[in-house]
C-alpha positions in Angstrom: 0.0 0.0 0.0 1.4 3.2 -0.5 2.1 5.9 1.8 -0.2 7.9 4.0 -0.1 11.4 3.2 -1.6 11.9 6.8 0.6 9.5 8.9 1.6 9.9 12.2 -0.9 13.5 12.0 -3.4 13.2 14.6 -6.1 11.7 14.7 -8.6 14.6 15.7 -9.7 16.6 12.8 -9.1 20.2 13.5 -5.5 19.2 14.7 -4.6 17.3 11.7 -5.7 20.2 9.3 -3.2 22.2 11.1 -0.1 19.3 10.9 -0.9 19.3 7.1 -0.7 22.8 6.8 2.7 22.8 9.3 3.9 19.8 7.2 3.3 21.7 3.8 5.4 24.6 5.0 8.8 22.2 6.2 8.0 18.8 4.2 10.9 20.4 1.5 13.6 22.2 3.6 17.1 20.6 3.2 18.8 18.3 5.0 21.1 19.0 8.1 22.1 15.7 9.2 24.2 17.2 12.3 25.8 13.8 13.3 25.7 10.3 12.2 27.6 7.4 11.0 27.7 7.0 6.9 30.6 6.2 5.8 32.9 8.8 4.1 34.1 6.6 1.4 30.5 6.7 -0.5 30.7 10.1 -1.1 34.9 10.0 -1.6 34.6 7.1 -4.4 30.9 7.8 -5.1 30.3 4.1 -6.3 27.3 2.2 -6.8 25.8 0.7 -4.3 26.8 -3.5 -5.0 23.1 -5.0 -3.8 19.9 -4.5 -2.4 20.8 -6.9 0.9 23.8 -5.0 1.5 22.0 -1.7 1.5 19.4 -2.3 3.6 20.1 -5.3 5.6 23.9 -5.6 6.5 25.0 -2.5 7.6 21.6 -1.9 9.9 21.5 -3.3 13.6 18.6 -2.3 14.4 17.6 -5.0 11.4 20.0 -7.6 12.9 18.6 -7.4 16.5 15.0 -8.1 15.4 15.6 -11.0 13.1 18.0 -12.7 15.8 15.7 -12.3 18.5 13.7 -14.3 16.4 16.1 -17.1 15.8 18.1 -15.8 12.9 21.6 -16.1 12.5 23.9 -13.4 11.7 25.5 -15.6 9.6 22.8 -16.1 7.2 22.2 -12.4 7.3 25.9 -11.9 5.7 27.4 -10.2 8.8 30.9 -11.3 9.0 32.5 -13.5 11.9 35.3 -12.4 13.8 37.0 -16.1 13.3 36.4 -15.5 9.7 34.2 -18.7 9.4 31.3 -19.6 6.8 29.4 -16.4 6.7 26.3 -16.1 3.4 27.5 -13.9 0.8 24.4 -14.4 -1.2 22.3 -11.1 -1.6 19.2 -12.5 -3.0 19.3 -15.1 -0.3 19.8 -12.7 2.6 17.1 -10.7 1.3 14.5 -13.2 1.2 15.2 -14.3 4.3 15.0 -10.8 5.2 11.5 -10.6 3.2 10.1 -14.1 5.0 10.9 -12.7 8.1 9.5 -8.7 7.6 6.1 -9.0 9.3 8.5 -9.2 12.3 8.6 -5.5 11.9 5.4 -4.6 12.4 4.3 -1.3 14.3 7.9 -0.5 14.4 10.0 2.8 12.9 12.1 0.6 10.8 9.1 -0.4 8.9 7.9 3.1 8.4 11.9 4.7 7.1 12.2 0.8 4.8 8.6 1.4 3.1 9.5 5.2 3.1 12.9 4.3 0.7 10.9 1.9 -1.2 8.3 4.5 -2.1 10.1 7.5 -2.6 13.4 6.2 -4.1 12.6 3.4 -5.7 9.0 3.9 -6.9 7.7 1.0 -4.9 4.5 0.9 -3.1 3.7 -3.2 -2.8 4.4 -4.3 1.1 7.5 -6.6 1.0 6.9 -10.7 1.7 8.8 -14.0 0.3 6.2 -13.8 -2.2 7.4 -10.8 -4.2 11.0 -10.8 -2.5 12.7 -11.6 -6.1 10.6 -9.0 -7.8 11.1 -6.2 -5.7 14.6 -7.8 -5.0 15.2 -7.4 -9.4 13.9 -3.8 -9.6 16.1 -2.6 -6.8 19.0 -4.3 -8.1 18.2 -2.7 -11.8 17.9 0.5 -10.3 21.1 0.6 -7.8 22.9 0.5 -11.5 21.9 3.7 -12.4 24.2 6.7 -11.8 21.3 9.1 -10.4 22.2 5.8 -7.2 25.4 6.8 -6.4 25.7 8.5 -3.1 26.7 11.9 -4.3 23.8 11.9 -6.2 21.7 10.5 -3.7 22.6 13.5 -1.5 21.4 16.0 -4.0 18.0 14.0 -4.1 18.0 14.0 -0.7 18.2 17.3 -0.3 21.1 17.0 1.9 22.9 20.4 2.8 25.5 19.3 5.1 26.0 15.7 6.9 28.6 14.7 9.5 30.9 11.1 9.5 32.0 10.2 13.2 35.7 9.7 13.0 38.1 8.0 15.2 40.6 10.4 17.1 43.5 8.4 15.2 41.8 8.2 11.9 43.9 9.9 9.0 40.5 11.4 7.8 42.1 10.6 4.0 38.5 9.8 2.5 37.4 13.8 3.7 40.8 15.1 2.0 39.5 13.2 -1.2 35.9 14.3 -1.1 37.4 18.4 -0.8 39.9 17.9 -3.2 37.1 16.3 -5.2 35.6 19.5 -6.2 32.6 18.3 -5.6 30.1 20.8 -3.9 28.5 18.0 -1.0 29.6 19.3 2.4 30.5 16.1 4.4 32.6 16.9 7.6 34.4 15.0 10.1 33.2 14.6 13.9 36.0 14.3 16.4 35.2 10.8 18.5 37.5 10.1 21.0 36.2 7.2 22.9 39.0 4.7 21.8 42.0 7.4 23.4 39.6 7.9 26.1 38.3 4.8 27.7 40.8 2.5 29.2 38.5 0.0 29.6 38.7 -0.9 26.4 41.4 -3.3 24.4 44.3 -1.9 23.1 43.8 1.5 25.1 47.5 1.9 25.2 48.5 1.7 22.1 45.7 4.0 21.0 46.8 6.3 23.5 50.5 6.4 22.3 49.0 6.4 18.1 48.0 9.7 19.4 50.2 11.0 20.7 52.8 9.8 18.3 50.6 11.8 15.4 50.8 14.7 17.6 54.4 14.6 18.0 54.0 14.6 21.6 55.3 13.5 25.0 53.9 10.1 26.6 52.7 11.9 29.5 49.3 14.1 30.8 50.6 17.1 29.2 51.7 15.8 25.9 48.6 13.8 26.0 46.4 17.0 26.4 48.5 18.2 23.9 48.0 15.6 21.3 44.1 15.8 21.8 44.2 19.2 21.4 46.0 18.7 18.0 44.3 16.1 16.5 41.1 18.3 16.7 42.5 21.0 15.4 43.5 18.5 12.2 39.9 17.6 12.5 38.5 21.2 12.5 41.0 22.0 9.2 39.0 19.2 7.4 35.4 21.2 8.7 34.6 19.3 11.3 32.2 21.7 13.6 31.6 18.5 16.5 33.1 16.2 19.3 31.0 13.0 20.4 31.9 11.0 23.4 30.1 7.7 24.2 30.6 6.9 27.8 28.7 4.5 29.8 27.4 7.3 31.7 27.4 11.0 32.5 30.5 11.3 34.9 32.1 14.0 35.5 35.4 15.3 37.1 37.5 18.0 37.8 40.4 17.5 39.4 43.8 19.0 39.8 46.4 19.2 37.5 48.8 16.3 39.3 45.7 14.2 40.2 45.0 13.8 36.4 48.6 13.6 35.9 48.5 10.8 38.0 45.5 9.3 37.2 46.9 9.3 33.5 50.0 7.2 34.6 47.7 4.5 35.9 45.6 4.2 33.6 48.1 3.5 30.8 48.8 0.2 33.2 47.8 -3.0 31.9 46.0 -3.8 35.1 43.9 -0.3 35.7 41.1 -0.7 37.3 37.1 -0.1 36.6 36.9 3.0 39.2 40.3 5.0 37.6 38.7 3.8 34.4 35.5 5.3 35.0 37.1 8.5 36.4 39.3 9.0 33.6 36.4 9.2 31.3 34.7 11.9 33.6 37.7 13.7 34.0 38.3 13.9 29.6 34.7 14.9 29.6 35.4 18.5 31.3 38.8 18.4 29.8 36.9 17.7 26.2 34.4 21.1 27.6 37.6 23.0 28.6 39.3 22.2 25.2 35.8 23.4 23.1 35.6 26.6 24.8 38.6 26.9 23.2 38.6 25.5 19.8 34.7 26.5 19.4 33.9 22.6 18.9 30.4 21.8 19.7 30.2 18.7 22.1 28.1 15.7 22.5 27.7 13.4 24.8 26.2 9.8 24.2 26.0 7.9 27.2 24.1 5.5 29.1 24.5 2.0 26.2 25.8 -1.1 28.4 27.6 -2.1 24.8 27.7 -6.0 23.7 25.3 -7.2 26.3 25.5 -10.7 24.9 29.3 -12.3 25.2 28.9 -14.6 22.8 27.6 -12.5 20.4 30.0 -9.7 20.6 32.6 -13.0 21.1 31.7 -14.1 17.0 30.9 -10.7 15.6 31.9 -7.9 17.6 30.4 -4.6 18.0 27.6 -3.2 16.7 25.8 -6.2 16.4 22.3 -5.4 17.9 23.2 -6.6 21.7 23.8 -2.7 23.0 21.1 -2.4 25.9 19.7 1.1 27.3 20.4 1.7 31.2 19.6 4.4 33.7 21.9 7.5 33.5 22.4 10.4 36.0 22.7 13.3 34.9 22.4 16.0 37.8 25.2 15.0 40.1 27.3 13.7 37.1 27.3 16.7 35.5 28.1 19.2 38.2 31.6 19.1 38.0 31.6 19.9 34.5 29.0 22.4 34.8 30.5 24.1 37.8 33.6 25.0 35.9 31.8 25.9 32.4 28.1 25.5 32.7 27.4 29.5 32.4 30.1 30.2 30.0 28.3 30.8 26.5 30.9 29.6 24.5 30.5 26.2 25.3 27.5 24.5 23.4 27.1 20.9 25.0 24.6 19.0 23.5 22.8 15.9 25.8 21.6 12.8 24.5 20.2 10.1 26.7 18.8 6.3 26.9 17.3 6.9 30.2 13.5 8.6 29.4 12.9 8.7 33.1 15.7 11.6 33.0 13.8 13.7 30.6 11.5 16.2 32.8 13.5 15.3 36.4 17.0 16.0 35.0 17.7 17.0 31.3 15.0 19.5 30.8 15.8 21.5 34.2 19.2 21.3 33.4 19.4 23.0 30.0 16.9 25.0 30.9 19.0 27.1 32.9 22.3 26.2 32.0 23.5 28.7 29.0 26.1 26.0 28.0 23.1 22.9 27.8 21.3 22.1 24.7 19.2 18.6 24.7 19.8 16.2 22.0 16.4 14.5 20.3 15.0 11.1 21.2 17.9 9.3 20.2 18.6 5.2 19.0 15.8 3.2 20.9 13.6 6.1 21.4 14.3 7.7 17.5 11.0 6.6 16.9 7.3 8.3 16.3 6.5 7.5 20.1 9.8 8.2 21.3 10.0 11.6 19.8 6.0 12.5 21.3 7.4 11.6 24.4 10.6 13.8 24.6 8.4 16.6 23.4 5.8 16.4 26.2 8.6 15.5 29.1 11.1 18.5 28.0 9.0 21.5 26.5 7.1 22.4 29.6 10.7 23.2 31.1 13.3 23.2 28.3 10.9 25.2 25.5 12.0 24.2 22.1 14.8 26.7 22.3 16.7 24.5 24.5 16.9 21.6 22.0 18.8 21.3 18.9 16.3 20.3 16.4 16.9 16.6 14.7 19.8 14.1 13.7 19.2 10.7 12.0 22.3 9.4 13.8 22.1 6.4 10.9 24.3 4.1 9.3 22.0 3.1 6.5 22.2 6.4 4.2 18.6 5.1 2.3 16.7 5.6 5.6 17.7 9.7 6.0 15.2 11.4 4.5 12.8 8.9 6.1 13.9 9.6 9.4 14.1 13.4 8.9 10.2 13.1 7.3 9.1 11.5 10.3 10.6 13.7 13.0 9.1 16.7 10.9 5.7 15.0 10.8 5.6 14.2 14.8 7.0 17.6 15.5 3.8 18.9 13.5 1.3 16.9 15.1 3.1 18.2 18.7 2.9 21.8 17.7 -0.4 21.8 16.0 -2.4 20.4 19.5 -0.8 23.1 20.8 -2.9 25.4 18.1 -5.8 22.8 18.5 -5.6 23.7 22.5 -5.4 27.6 22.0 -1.5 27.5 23.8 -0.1 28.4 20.4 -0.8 30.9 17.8 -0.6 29.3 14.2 2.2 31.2 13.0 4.0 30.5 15.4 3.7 26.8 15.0 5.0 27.6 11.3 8.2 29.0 13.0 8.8 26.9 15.6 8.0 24.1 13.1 10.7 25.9 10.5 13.1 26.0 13.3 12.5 22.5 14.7 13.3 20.9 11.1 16.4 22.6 9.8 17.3 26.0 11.9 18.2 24.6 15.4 20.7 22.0 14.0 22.2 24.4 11.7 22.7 26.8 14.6 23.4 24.4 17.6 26.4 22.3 15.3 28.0 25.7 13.9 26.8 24.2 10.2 
């Protein structure tokens, strides 16, 4: 069936006249996709696309995690082992197990952004099933062949003004140096994502550590460290990166003196540190990230509260990534204090808030950035990116926040098909939101047209310096 022109409007008919006429005023703005996670080489070598399965089915967890819940295995779905055993390399028979298996998706966004793609891109309205999976499977195919496919075009069709990669503090950013000296007139920037030089919890946190700071030229200690970080963003910021994005298992923050860190830093490089300096080194690079943004002008994001590779034995076969990342409750009020007390009134610092925790919304988040200069609130993001999810961080943070105090929308994707979708249904909840408010006489019509303007492309222009 094709598309509802009134989906996700409300239900009540005053109010959905007034989404449509909201809708009709935003459904065309560009594109400002302020942070996600597309990968820079589609725009640097702008090639086709190589099959339908491995454009909408292997690079998507949010796919994987449904199907295995069901009894899938990744295998069979193409996604590659860690051991480098059998995996199915077959795109017409991941995608009809794929298709046998898409009633699974029911009632859920992914359906919504897949069916979206179909429609719009590929001119195809019939609801997928192992019935017509080869059909629809052969007119995909056809059409990824076709240059108006390639990514750079895509973007233009799209309608894509600017988009932002997330980058890996160590990463040589070469696919960004090929895209500008490309002359080609897409803006794609880098975001600066620390996490691996950051977190020594993780593998191989040392020799991360001294990647960076050999780049950088630097000294193995706090202070070249600082140094190197400092450097590496600056390399980043060359290349237009406007961002930082830090994703920590929770909000922590510290401050501490200049020998505490220094010390802390020399323990952490140890083989045998342990979870509490591990946990308070991340808090402690949080306000150093704030302190080094003040400075730089970077606007910073934090991402926290994911318990990653919840299931051993899948992250054990496949690794990260994989569907098994699980939301957890996050703090943000005491966490954050020692951050904000050093920087949370200095306007110069933009410090954008994302959380997994919806319980945080109107107790925590939405006081805290509403009084904070330095606070924005990120949208409902990963498990809540969703029609329901984004209702619901509306009504918990605009009765505190306003809608001045958030930063719009980002797709935060992998799968470059589904952006427009995303961005169409965030404009069409937002609508619906703002036109109850007209339906309930709290909100003059024209200014739901602004606030609905700003909400879909001004906010995230403004918030990520784009």
């Amino acid at each position: 069936m094709p598309l509802h022109p009134d989906r996700l409007f409300p239900v009540e008919v005053d109010a959905r006249g007034i989404a449509r006429r909201l809708f009709a005023d935003v459904e065309n703005l560009p594109i400002i996709s302020p942070h996600g996670h597309t990968d820079p080489l589609w725009y640097a070598h702008d090639e086709t696309f190589s099959d339908p399965a491995s454009l909408f089915v292997k690079p998507d967890h949010y796919i994987f995690r449904m199907l295995y819940s069901q009894g899938v295995k990744l295998e069979d779905l193409g996604v590659p082992r860690q051991d480098g055993g059998p995996v199915e390399t077959d795109g017409r028979k991941i995608w009809r197990l794929f298709a046998k298996h898409w009633y699974l998706f029911r009632g859920t966004p992914s359906r919504l952004w897949f069916e979206h793609a179909l429609e719009t891109i590929f001119g195809i309205t019939e609801r997928l099933s192992e019935i017509n999976a080869d059909e629809l499977y052969d007119r995909i195919a056809e059409r990824l062949s076709d240059p108006s496919m390639r990514p750079r075009a895509l973007y233009k069709q799209f309608g894509i003004e600017a988009i932002s990669t997330t980058d890996a503090a160590t990463d040589d950013l070469a696919a960004h140096d090929t895209i500008l000296a490309s002359g080609w007139q897409g803006r794609v920037v880098p975001a600066y994502r620390p996490d691996a030089v950051i977190d020594a919890s993780r593998p191989g946190f040392r020799d991360n550590v001294e990647k960076l700071i050999g780049l950088a030229g630097a000294s193995l200690d706090y202070a070249g460290y600082l140094e190197a970080h400092r450097n590496r963003r600056a390399y980043f910021k060359a290349r237009g990166a406007t961002s930082t994005d830090h994703g920590h298992p929770n909000a922590r923050t510290a401050n501490l003196s200049a020998d505490e860190a220094a010390a802390l830093f020399e323990r952490v490089l140890k083989a045998d540190v342990s979870s509490g300096d591990a946990d308070l080194f991340r808090a402690q690079m949080l306000t150093e990230m704030a302190r080094m943004s003040i400075d730089d002008g970077l606007v910073m994001q934090i991402h926290p509260g994911s318990f990653r590779n919840h299931n051993p034995n899948l992250f054990a076969q496949f690794g990260v990534d994989k569907g098994a990342d699980i939301p957890r409750s996050t703090g943000y009020v005491e966490e954050l204090k020692p951050l904000l007390d050093a920087f949370g009134n200095d306007p110069r610092l933009t410090l954008i808030l994302f959380t997994l925790d919806e319980t945080s919304y109107s107790r925590e988040l939405a006081p805290l950035a509403g009084h904070y200069p330095a606070l924005r609130l990120g949208p409902a993001w990963w498990f809540y990116d969703s029609p329901e999810g984004m209702r619901r961080f509306r009504e918990l943070t605009t009765e505190t926040a306003g809608f001045y105090n958030t930063v719009g929308f980002n797709d935060d994707t992998r799968a470059y098909l589904s952006i427009p979708a995303r961005h169409d249904m965030a404009r069409r909840v937002d609508c619906a939101f703002l036109a109850r408010l007209v339906a309930d006489h709290r909100l003059d019509e024209d200014e739901a047209h602004e606030i609905a303007h700003d909400l879909s492309y001004r906010l995230a222009k403004e918030a990520y310096r784009l």
